[in-house]
Residue frames as qw, qx, qy, qz and C-alpha x, y, z in Angstrom:
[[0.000, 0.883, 0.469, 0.000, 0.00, 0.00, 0.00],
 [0.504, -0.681, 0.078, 0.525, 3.22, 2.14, 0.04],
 [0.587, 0.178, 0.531, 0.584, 4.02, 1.68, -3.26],
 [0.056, 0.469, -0.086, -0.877, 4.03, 5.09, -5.11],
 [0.214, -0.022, -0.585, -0.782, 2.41, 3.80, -8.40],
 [0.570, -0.002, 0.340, -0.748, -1.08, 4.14, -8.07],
 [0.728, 0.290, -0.492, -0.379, -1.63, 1.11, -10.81],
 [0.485, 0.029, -0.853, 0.191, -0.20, -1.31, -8.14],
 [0.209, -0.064, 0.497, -0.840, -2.11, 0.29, -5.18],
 [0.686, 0.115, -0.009, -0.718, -5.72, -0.34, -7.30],
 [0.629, 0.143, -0.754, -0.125, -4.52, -3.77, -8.14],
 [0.165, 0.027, -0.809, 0.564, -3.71, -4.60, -4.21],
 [0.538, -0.073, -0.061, -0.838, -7.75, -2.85, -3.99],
 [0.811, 0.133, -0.274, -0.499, -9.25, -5.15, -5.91],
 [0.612, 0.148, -0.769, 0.109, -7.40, -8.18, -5.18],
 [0.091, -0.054, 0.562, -0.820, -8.20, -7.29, -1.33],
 [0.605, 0.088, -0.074, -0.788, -11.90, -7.20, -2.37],
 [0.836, -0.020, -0.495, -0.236, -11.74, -11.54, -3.02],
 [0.435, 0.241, -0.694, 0.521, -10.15, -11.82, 0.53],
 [0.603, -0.718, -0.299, -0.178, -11.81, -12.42, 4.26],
 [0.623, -0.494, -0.370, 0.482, -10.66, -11.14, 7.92],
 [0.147, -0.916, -0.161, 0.337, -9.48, -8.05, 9.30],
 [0.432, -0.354, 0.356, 0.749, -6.06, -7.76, 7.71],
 [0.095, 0.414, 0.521, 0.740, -8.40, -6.63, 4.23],
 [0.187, -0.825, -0.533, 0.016, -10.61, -5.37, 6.09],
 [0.287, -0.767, 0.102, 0.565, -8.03, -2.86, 7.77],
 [0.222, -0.124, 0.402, 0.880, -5.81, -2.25, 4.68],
 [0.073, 0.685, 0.626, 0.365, -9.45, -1.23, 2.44],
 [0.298, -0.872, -0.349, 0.169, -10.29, 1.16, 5.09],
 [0.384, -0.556, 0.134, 0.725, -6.48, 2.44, 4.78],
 [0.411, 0.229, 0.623, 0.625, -7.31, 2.70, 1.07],
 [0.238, 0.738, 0.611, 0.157, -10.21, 4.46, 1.01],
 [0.257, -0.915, -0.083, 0.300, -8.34, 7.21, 1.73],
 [0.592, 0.003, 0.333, 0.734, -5.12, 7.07, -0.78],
 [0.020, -0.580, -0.002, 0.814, -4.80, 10.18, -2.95],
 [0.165, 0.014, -0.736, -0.657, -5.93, 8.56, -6.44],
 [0.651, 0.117, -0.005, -0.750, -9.60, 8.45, -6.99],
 [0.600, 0.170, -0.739, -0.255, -9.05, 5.34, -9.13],
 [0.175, 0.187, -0.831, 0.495, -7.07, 3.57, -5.88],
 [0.374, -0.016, 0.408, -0.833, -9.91, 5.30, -3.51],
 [0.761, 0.073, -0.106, -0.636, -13.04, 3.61, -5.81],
 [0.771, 0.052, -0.631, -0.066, -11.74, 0.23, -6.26],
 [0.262, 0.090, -0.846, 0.456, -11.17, -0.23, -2.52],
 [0.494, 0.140, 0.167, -0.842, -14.67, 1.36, -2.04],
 [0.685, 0.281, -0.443, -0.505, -15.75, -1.44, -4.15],
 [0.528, 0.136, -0.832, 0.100, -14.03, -4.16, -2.85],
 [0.162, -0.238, 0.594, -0.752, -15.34, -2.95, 0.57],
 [0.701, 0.162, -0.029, -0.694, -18.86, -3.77, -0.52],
 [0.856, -0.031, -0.422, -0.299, -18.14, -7.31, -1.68],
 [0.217, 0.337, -0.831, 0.385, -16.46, -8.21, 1.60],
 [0.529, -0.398, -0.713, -0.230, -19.57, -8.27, 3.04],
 [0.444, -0.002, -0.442, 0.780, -18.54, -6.19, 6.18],
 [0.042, -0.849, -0.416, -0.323, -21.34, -3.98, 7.75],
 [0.590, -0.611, -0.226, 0.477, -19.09, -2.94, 9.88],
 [0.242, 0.055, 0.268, 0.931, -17.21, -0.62, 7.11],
 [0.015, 0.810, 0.519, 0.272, -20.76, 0.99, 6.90],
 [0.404, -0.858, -0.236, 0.211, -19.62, 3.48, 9.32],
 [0.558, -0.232, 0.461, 0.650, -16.00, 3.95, 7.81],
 [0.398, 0.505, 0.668, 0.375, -17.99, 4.64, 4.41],
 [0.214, 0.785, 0.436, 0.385, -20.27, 6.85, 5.27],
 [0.532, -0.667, 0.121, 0.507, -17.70, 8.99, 7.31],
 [0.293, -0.182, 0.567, 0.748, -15.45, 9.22, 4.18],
 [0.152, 0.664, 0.623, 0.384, -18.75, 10.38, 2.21],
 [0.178, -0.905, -0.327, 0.203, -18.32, 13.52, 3.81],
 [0.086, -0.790, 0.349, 0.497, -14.87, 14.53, 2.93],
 [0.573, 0.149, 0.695, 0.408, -15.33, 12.81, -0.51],
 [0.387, 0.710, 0.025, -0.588, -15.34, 15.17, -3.84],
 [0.176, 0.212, -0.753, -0.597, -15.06, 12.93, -6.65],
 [0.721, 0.021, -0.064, -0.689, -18.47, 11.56, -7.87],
 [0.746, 0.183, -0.587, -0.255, -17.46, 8.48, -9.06],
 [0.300, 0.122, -0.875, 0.360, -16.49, 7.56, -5.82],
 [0.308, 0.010, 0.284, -0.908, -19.13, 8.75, -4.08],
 [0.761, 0.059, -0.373, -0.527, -21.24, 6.51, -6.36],
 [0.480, 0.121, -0.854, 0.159, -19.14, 3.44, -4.95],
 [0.142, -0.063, 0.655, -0.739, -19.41, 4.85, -1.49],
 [0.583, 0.065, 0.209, -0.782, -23.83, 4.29, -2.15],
 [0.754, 0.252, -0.519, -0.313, -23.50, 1.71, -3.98],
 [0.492, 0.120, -0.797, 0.329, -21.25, -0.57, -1.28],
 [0.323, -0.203, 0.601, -0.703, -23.08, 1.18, 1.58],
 [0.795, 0.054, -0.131, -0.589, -26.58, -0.48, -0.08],
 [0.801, -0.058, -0.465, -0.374, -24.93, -3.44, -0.46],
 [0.180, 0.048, -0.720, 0.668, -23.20, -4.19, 3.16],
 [0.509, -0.088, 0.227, -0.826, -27.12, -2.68, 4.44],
 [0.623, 0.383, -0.613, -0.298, -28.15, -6.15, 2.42],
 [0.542, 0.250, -0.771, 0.222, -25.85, -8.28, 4.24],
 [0.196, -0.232, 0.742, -0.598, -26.28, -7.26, 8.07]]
């Protein structure tokens, strides 16, 4: 998650997204917060198919100081489906 190119950051996302327990759980959460939008949506995404209602709160927190739409979309889109799960 250190890595400076964002292209390996969104990969480490998404690949995070087919994984269970806290260690994805925590790194996602550390994602949602990187400085690339891209980075930001795909861990927003993956958040959503962990299945985690617990990131609800995490989410919609970071929906407040979020200004890119497209995340923003994730952010409603993963909250809906984590609401789903509980």
């Amino acid at each position: 998650m250190d890595n400076k190119n964002p292209e390996i950051r969104l990969a480490v996302a998404k690949a995070l997204g087919d994984s269970k327990g806290d260690e994805a759980f925590n790194a996602l959460i550390m994602l949602i917060r990187d400085s690339d939008s891209g980075v930001r949506q795909a861990a927003i995404e993956s958040i959503g198919k962990l299945g985690e209602p617990r990131a609800i709160e995490h989410l919609r927190h970071h929906m407040e100081k979020e200004s890119d739409d497209a995340v923003k979309n994730a952010i409603e889109q993963s909250i809906k489906k984590l609401m789903e799960t509980k």
